[in-house]
VOBA-1610 file (N, C-alpha, C; in pm, whole numbers, padded with zeros to 5 digits, always signed):
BEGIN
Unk+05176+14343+10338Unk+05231+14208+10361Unk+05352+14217+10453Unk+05351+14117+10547Unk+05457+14151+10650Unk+05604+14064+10553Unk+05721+14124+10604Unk+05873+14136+10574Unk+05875+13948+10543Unk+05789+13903+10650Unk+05815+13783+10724Unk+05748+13663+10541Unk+05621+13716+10512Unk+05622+13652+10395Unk+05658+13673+10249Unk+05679+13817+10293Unk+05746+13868+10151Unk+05856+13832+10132Unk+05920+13711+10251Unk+06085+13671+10240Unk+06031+13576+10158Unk+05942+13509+10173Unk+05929+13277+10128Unk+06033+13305+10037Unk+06013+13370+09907Unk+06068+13303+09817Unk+06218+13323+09812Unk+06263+13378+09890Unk+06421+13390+09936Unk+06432+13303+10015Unk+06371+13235+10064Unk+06466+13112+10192Unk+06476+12979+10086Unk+06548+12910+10159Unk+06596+12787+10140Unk+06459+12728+10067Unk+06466+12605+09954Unk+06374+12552+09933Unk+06330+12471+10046Unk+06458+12388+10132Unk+06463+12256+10167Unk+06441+12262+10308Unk+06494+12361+10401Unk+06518+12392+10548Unk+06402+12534+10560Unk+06350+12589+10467Unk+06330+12720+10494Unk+06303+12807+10574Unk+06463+12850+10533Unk+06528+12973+10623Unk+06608+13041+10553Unk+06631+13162+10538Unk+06719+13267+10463Unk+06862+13158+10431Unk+06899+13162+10325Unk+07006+13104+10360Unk+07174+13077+10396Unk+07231+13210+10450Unk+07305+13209+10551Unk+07273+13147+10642Unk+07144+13111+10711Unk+07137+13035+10820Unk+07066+12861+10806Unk+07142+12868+10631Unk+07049+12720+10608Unk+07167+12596+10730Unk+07032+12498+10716Unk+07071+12400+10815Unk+07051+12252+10704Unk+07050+12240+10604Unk+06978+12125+10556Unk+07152+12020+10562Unk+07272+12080+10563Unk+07346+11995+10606Unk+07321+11902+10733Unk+07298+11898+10814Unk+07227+11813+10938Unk+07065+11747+10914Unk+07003+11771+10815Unk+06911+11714+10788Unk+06947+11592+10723Unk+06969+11502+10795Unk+07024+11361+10739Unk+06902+11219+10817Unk+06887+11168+10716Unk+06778+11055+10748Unk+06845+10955+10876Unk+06770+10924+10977Unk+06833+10804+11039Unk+06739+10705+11057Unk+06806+10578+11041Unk+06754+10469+11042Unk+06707+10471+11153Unk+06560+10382+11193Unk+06531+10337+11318Unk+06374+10233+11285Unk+06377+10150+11403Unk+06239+10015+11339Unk+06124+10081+11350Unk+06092+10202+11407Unk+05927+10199+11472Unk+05908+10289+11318Unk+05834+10228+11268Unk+05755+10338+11142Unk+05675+10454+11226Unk+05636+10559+11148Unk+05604+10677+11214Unk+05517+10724+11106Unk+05384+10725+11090Unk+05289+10816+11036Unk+05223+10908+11080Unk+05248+11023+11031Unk+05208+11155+11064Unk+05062+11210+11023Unk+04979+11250+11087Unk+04832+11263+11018Unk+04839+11439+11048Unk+04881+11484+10953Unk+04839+11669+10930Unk+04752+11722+10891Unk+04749+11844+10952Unk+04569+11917+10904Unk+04645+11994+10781Unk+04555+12035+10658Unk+04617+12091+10546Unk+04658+12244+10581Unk+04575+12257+10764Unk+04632+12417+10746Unk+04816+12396+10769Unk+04835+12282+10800Unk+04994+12343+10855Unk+05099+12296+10724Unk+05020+12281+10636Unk+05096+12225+10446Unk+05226+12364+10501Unk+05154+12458+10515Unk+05237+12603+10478Unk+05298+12653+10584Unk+05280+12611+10710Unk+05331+12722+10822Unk+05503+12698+10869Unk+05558+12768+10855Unk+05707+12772+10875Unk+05740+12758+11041Unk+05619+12716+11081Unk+05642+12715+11240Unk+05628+12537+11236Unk+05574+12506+11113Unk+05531+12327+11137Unk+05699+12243+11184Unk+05664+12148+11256Unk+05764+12098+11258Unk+05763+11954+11237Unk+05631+11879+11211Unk+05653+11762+11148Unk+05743+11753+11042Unk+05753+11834+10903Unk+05787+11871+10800Unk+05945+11831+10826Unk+06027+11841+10948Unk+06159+11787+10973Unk+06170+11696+11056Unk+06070+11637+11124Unk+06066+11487+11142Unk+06051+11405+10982Unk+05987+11448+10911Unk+05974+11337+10755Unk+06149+11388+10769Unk+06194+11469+10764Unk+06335+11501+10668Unk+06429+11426+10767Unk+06430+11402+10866Unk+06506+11316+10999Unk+06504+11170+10998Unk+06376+11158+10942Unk+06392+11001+11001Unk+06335+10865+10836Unk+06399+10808+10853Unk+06409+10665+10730Unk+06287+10627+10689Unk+06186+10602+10828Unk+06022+10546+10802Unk+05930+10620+10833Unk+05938+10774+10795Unk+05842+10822+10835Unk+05785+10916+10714Unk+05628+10910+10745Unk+05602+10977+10614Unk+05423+11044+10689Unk+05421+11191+10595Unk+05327+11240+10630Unk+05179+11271+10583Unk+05087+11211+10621Unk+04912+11225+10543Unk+04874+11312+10572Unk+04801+11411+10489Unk+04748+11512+10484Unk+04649+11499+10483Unk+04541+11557+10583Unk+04375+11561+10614Unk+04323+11674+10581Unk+04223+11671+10546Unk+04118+11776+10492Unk+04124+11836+10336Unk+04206+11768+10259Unk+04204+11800+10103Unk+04100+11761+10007Unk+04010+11845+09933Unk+03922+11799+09895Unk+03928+11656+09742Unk+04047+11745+09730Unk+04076+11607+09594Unk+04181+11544+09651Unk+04215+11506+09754Unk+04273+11412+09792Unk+04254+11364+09938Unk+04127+11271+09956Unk+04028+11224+10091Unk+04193+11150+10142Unk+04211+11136+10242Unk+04290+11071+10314Unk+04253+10908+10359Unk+04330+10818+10307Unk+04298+10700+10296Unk+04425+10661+10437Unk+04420+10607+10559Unk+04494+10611+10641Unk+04534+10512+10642Unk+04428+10359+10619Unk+04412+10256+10649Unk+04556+10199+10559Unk+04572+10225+10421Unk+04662+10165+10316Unk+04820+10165+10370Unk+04787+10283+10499Unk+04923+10357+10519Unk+04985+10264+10656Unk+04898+10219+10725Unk+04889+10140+10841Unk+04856+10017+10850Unk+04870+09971+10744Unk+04777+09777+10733Unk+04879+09641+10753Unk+05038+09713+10711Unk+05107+09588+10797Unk+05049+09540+10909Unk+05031+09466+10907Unk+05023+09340+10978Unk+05129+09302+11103Unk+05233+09317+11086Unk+05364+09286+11123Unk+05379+09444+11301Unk+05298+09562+11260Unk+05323+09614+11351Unk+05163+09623+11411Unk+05182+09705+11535Unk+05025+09725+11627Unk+05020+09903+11615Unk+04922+09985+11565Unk+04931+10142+11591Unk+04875+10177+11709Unk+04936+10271+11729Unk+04929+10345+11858Unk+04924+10513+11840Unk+04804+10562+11848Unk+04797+10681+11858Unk+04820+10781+11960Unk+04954+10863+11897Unk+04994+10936+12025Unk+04952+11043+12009Unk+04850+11108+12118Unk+04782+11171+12187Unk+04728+11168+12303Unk+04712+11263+12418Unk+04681+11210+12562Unk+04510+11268+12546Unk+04462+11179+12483Unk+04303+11160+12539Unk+04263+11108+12615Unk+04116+11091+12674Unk+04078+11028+12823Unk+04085+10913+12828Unk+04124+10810+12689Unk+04169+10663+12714Unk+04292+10631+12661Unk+04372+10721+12679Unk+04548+10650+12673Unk+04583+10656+12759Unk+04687+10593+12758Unk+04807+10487+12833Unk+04926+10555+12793Unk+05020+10557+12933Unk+05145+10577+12947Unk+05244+10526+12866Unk+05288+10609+12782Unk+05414+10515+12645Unk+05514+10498+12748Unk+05542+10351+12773Unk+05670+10299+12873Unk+05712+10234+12781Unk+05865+10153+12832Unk+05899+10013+12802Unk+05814+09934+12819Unk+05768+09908+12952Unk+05674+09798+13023Unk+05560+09793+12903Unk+05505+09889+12859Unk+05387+09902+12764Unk+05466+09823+12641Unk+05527+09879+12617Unk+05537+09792+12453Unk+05606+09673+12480Unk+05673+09649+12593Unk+05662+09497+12545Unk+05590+09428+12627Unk+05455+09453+12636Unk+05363+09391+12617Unk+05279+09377+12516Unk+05330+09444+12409Unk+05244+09404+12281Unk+05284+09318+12182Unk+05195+09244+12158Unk+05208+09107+12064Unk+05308+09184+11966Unk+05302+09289+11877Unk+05396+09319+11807Unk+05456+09435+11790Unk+05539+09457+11749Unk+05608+09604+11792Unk+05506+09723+11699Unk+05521+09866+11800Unk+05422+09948+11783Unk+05494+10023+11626Unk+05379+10099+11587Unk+05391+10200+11502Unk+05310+10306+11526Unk+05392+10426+11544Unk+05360+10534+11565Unk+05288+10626+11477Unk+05146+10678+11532Unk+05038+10756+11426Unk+05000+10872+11525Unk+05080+11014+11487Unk+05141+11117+11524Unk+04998+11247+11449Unk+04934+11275+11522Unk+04844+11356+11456Unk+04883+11545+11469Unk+04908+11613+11377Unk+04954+11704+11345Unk+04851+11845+11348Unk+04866+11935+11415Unk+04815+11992+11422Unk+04750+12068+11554Unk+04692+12175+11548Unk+04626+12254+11666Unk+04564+12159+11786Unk+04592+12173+11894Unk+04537+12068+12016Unk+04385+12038+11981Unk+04289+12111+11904Unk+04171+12089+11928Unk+04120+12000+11758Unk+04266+12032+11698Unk+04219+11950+11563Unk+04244+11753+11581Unk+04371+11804+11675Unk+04447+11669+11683Unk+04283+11556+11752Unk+04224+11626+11869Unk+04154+11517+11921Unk+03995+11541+11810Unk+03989+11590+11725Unk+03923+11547+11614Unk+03914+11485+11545Unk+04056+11481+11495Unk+04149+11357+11411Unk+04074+11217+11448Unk+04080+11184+11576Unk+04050+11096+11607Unk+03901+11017+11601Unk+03837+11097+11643Unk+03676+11102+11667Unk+03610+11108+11508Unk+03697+11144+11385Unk+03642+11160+11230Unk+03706+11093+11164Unk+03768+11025+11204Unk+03849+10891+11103Unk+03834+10760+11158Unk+03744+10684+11135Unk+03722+10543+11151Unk+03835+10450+11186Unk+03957+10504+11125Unk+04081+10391+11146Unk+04163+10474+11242Unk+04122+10580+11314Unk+04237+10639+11407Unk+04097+10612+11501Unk+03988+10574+11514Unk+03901+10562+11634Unk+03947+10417+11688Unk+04004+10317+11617Unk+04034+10179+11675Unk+04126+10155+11760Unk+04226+10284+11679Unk+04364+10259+11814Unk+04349+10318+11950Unk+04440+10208+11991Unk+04514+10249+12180Unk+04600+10366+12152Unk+04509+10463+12182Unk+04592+10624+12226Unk+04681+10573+12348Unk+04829+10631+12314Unk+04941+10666+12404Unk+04982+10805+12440Unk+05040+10830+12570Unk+05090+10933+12578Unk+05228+10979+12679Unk+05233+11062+12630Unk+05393+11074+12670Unk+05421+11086+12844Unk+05570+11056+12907Unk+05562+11073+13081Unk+05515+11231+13080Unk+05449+11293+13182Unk+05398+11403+13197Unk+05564+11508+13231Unk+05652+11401+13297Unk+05765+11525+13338Unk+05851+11573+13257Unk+05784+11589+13122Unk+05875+11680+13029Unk+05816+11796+12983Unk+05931+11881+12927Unk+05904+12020+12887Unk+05917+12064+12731Unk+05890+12089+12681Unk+05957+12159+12562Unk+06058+12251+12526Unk+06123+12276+12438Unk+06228+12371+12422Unk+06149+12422+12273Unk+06072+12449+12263Unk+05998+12495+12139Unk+05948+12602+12170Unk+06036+12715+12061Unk+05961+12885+12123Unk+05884+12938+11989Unk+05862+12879+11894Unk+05773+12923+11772Unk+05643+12950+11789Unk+05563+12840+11884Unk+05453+12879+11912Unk+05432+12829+12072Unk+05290+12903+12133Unk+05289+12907+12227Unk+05239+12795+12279Unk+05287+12695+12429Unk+05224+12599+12445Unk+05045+12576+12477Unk+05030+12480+12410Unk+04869+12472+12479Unk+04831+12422+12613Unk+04896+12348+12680Unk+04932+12341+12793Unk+05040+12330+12860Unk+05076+12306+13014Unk+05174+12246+13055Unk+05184+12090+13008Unk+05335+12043+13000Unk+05401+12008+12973Unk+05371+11921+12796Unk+05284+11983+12751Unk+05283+11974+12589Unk+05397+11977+12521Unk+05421+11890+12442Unk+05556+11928+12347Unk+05518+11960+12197Unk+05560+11986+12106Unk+05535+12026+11944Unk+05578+11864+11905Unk+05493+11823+11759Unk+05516+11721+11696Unk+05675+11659+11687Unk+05788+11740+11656Unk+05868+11701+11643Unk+05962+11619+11741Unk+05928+11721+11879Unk+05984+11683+12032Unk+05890+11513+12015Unk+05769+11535+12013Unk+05659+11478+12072Unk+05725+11309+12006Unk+05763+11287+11843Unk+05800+11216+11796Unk+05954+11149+11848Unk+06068+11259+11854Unk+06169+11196+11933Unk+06148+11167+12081Unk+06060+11196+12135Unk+06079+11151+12318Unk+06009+10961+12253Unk+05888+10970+12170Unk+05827+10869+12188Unk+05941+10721+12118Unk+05993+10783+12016Unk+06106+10700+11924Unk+06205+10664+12081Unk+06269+10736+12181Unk+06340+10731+12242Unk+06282+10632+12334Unk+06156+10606+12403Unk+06105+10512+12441Unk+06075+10388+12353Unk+06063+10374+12246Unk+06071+10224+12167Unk+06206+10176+12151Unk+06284+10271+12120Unk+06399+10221+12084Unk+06538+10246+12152Unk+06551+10343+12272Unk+06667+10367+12331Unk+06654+10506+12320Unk+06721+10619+12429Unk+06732+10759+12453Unk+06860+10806+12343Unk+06969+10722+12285Unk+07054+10756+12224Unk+06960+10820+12056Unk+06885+10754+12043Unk+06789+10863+11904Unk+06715+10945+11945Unk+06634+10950+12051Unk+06558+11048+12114Unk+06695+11189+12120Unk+06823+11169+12190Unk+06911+11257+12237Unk+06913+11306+12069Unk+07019+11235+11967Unk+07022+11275+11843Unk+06928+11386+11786Unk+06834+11328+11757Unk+06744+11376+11702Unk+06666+11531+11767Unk+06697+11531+11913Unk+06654+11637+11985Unk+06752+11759+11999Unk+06888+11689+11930Unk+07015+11739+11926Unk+07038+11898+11806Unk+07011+11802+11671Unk+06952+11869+11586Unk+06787+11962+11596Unk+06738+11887+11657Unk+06624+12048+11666Unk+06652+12152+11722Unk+06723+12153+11822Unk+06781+12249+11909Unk+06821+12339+11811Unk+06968+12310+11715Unk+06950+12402+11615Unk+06875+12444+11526Unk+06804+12342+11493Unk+06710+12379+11371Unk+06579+12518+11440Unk+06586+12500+11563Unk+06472+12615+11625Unk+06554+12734+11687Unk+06711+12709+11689Unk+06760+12848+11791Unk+06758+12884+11602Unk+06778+12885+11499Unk+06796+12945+11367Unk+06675+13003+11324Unk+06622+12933+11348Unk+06441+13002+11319Unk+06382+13079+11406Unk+06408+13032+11531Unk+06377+13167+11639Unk+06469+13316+11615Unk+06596+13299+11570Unk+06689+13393+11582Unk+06678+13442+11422Unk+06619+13405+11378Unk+06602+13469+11213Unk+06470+13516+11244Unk+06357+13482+11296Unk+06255+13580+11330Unk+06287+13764+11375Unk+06422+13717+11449Unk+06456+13832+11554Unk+06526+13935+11468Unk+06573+13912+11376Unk+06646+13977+11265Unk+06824+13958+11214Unk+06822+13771+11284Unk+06980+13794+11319Unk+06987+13704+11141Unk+07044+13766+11085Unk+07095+13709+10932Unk+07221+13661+10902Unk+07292+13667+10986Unk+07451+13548+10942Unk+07469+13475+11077Unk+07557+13396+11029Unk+07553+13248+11184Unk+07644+13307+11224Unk+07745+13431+11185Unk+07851+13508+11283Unk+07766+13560+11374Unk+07652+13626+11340Unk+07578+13678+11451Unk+07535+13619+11568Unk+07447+13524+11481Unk+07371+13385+11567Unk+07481+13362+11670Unk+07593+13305+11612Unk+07677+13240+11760Unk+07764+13330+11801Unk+07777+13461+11802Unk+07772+13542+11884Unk+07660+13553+11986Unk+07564+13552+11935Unk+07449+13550+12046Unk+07445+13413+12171Unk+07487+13317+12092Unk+07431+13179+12154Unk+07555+13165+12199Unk+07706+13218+12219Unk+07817+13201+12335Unk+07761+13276+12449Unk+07707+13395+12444Unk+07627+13474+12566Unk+07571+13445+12646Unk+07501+13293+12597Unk+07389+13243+12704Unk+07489+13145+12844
//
């Protein structure tokens, strides 16, 4: 068994990460209008690389469904039936649309965001095997961004990980000042997890390292 899982039960319950380098002080909820449902594959329940798992811990209206559980079928529809908003599935499949300003306000009512979690080839499955994620207008993000996500490797150019993927899109409904926030805190939350992969175990170390750059 590698070092890496023989740690779990030493890290943090809440942030997990060893905890000299816990972060769950900055894990603080912020308010914002666009609800945000997350549709996850059950492989990433466990992976310490997931990063939806701190979008739920970030933000006021957001909450995450788990797909593929056998005693628990995923009911999406219960989760999305206000009335009051329009969903929008963000993913760039061959019929979405550019998430702008111009786009949402053109919609009769303000959007809610349905964020599908998981491996590039599960995410556009998601879609095609759930009856209530086949109805929505797929959105997708401006192409000229990058990621700052080094946990796993990108699947393409300019792909971002769920978490980025969620603050750029929040930052277009609602203003760049939560997109910035929120992108603010990942920054640390991933130089701690990248740098605890590496073997660095106290934040004397860590920011020793991170004045260098």
């Amino acid at each position: 068994m590698s070092s890496r899982f023989s740690n779990r039960d030493k890290r943090c319950a809440n942030c997990r990460i060893s905890p000299p380098l816990c972060f769950c002080n900055i894990l603080i909820k912020r308010d914002h209008e666009t609800p945000v449902r997350i549709v996850m594959h059950k492989a990433e329940m466990t992976l310490t690389t997931n990063t939806a798992y701190f979008a739920e811990k970030m933000l006021s209206d957001c909450e995450i469904l788990v797909r593929g559980l056998i005693d628990r079928p995923l009911d999406i529809e219960t989760h999305i039936e206000d009335s009051n908003y329009t969903p929008l599935y963000l993913f760039p499949d061959e019929d979405s649309v550019e998430l702008t300003s111009d786009f949402i306000n053109s919609l009769d009512r303000p959007p809610l965001l349905v964020v599908p979690d998981g491996s590039w080839q599960q995410a556009k499955k998601f879609k095609r095997r759930e009856s209530a994620l086949s109805k929505m207008q797929s959105v997708k993000l401006p192409t000229n961004i990058t990621s700052n996500y080094r946990l796993r490797t990108s699947p393409a150019p300019g792909a971002v990980c769920t978490y980025e993927a969620i603050a750029i899109a929040l930052g277009i409904c609602e203003g760049r000042e939560l997109e910035r926030d929120l992108l603010e805190v990942f920054q640390v939350i991933t130089d701690r997890m990248y740098h605890s992969r590496k073997g660095i175990v106290t934040l004397a170390q860590l920011e020793n390292i991170l004045k260098k750059k």
